[in-house]
PLY file of the C-alpha trace (Angstrom):
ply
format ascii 1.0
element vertex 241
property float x
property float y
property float z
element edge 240
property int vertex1
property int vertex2
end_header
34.57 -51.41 -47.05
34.50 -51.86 -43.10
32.08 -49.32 -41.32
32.22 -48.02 -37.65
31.68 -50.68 -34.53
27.92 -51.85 -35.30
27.11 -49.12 -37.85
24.48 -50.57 -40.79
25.74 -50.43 -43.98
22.53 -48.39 -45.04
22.40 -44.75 -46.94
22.57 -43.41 -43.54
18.34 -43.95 -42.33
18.37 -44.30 -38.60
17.71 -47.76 -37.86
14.65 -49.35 -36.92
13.76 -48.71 -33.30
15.44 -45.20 -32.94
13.68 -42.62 -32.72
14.28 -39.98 -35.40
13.73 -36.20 -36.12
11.03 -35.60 -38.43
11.35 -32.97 -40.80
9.00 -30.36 -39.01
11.85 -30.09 -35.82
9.59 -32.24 -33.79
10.79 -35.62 -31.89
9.48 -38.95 -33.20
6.81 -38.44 -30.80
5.60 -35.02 -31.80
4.62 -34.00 -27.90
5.92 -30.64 -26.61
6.82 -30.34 -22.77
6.11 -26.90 -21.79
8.73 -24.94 -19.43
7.90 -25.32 -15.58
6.52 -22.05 -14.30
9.10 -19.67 -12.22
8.72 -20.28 -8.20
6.75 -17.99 -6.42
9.02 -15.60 -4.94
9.91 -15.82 -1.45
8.15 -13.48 1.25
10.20 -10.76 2.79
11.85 -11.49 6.86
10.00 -10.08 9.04
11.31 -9.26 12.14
11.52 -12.09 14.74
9.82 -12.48 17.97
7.10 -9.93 16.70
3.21 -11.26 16.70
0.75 -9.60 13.72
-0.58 -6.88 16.02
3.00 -5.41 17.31
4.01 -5.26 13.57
1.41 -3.62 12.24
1.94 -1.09 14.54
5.21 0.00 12.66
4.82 2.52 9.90
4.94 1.64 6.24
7.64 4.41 5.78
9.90 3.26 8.49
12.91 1.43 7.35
15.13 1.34 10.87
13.54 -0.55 13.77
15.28 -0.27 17.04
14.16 -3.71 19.06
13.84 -3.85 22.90
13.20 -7.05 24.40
12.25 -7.66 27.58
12.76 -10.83 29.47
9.30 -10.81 31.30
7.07 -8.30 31.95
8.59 -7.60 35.55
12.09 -7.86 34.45
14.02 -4.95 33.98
16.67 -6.72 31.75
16.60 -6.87 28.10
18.46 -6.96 24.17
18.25 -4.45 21.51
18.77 -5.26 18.08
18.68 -2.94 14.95
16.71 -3.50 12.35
17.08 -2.14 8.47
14.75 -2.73 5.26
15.47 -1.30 1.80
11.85 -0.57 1.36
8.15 -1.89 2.72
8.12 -4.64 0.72
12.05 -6.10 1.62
13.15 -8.06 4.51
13.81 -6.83 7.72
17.90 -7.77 8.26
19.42 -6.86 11.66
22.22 -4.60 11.62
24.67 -5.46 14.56
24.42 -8.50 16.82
22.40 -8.50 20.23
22.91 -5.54 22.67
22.63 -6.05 26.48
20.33 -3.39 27.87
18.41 -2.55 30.68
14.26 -1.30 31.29
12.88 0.16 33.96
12.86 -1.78 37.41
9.93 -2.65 37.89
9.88 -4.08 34.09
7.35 -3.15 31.15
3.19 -1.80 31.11
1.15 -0.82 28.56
-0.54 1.79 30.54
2.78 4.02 32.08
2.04 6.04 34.21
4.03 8.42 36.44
6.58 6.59 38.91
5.43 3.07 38.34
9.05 2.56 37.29
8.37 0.59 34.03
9.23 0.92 30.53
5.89 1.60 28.01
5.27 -1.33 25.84
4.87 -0.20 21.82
6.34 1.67 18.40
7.86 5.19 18.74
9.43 7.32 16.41
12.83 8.25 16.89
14.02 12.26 15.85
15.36 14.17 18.53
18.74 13.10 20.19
21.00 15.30 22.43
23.65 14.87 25.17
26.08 16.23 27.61
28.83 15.79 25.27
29.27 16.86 21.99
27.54 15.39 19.04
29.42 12.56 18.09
28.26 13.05 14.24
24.43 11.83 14.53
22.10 12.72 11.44
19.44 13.63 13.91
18.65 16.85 15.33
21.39 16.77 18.52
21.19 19.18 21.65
24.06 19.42 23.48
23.12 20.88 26.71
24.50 21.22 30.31
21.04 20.12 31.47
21.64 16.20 30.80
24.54 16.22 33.51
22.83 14.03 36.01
24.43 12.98 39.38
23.66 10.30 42.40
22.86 6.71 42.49
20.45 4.32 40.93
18.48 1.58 42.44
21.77 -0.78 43.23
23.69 2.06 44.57
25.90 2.49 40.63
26.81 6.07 39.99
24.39 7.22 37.89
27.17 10.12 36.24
27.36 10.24 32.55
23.88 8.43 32.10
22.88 11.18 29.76
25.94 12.29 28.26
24.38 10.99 25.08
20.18 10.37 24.23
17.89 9.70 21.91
14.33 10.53 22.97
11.66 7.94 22.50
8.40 9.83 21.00
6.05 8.42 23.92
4.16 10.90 25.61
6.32 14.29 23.71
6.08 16.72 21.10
8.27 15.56 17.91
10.67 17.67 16.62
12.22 19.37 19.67
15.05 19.13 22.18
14.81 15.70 24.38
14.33 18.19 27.46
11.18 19.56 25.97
8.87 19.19 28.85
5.56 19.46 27.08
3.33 16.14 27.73
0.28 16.02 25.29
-1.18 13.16 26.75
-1.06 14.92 30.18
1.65 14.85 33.20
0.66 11.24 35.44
1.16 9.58 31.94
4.42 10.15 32.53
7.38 11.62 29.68
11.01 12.03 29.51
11.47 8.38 28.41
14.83 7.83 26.71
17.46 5.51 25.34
21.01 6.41 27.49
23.75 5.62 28.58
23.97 2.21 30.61
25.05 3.16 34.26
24.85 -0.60 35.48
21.37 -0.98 36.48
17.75 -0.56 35.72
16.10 2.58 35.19
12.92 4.70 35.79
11.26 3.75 32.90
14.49 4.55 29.87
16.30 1.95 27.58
20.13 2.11 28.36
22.82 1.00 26.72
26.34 0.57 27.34
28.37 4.19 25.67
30.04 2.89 22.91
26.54 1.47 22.10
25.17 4.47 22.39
27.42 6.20 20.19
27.20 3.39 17.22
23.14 3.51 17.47
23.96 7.27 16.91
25.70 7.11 13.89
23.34 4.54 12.66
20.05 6.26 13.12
18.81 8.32 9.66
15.85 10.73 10.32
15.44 9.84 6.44
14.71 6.17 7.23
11.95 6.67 9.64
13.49 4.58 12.76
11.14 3.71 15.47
12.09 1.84 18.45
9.70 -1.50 19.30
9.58 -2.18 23.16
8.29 -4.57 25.37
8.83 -7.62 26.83
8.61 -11.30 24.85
4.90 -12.03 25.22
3.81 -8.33 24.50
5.77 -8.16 21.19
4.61 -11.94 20.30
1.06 -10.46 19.82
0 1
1 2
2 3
3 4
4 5
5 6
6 7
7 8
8 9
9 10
10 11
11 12
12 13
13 14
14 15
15 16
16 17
17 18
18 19
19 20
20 21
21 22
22 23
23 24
24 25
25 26
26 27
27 28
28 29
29 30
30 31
31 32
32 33
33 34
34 35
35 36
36 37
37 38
38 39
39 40
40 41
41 42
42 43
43 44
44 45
45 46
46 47
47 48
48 49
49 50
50 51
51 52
52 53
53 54
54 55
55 56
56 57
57 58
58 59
59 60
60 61
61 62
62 63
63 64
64 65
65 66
66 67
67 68
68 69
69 70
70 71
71 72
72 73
73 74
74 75
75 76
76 77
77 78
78 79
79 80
80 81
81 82
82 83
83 84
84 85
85 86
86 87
87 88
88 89
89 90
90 91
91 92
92 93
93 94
94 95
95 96
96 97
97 98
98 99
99 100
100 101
101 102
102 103
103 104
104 105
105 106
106 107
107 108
108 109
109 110
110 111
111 112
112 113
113 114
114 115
115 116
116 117
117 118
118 119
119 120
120 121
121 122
122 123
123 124
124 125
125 126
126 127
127 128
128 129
129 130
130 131
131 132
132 133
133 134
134 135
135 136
136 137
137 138
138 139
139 140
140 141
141 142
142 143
143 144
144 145
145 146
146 147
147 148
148 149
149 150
150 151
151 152
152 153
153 154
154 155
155 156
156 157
157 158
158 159
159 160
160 161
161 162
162 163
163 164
164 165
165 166
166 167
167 168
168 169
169 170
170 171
171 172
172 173
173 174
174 175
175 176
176 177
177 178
178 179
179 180
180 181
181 182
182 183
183 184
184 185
185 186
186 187
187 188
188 189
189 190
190 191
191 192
192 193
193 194
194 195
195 196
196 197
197 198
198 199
199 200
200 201
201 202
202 203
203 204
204 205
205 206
206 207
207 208
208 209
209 210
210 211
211 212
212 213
213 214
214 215
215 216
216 217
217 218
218 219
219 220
220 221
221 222
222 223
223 224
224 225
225 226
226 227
227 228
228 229
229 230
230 231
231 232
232 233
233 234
234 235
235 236
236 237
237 238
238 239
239 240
């Protein structure tokens, strides 16, 4: 009887030169490859532009980072981005795109001081927010006051009216927990205080992060008291440490 293309007319043995399965399971050869091991998993995002020394300066707990940028250290331009984790040990992912913003005029120190007219360089908490308007729907503690109306010009002659319709106070040189008019300064009065995210009015400031209203408004309704935001500030080379 005719068998299959090339098949030996045999009981059925492999043939000679083909490697078989012995009786224990094992190949002809008897070796057993172990499994790979699993890849290292990868390390969580930190955030970029930001050197060793500026992130360990944010808090374990915090989980919203507010990031100021500077262009140099005497420019009073500069981008925020927003910052989330899920927890300490997750990646930092940003949250909108690039903001344009503006510093104080004179750009960013480390050491502010009272009318040097630059923005302080480091990590502050964010609680207390308040406004001349009413609270758009913020989950921080909002004052809405008649006291934020604010009237003149800034340094390039823009109206300054409606700067501080809406704030968030930056915890540098105040008490936590209270209005952003609190006018209590624990590291003394030529240390300067009163430093805020606002508004935008078209120029630099005296020392405040601005951005433009609707801005303002979104970073409002973003902000969660139970996610510890902080804002980072500074300009590149100061963050890059």
């Amino acid at each position: 009887m005719l068998t299959g293309c090339g098949a030996p007319a045999s009981s059925g043995a492999p043939p000679k030169g083909v490697a078989g399965v012995r009786s224990d399971g094992e190949g002809s050869q008897g070796a057993v490859v172990a499994p790979a091991p699993p890849a290292p998993p990868a390390p969580p995002l930190e955030i970029p532009g930001l050197g060793p020394a500026t992130r360990a300066e944010i808090p374990v707990d915090a989980r919203q980072a507010f990031v100021v940028t500077g262009q140099g250290a005497d420019s009073n331009e500069s981008t925020a981005v927003l910052y989330v984790r899920d927890a300490p040990d997750r990646s930092w992912t940003p949250v909108f795109e690039p903001w344009a913003a503006h510093n104080g005029m004179e750009g960013w120190t480390e050491e502010h001081s009272t009318g040097d007219l630059r923005s302080p360089v480091g990590v502050f908490g964010l609680t207390d927010a308040g406004g001349k308007l009413p609270d758009p729907g913020t989950l921080l503690p909002y004052d809405e006051e008649d006291y934020f109306a604010v009237e003149g010009d800034g340094f390039f002659g823009e109206p300054l009216e409606g700067s501080f319709d809406y704030v968030v106070a930056i915890n540098y040189n105040r008490v936590e927990g209270v209005s952003p008019i609190d006018h209590e300064r624990p590291l003394g009065e030529d240390r300067g205080g009163g430093i805020w995210i606002h508004v935008d009015h078209g120029g630099p400031t005296q020392g405040c992060v601005s951005v433009s209203e609707d801005r303002m408004k979104e970073l409002l309704l973003t902000l969660d008291p139970g996610k510890k935001p902080v804002i980072v500030m500074g300009d590149k080379a100061s963050l890059a440490r």
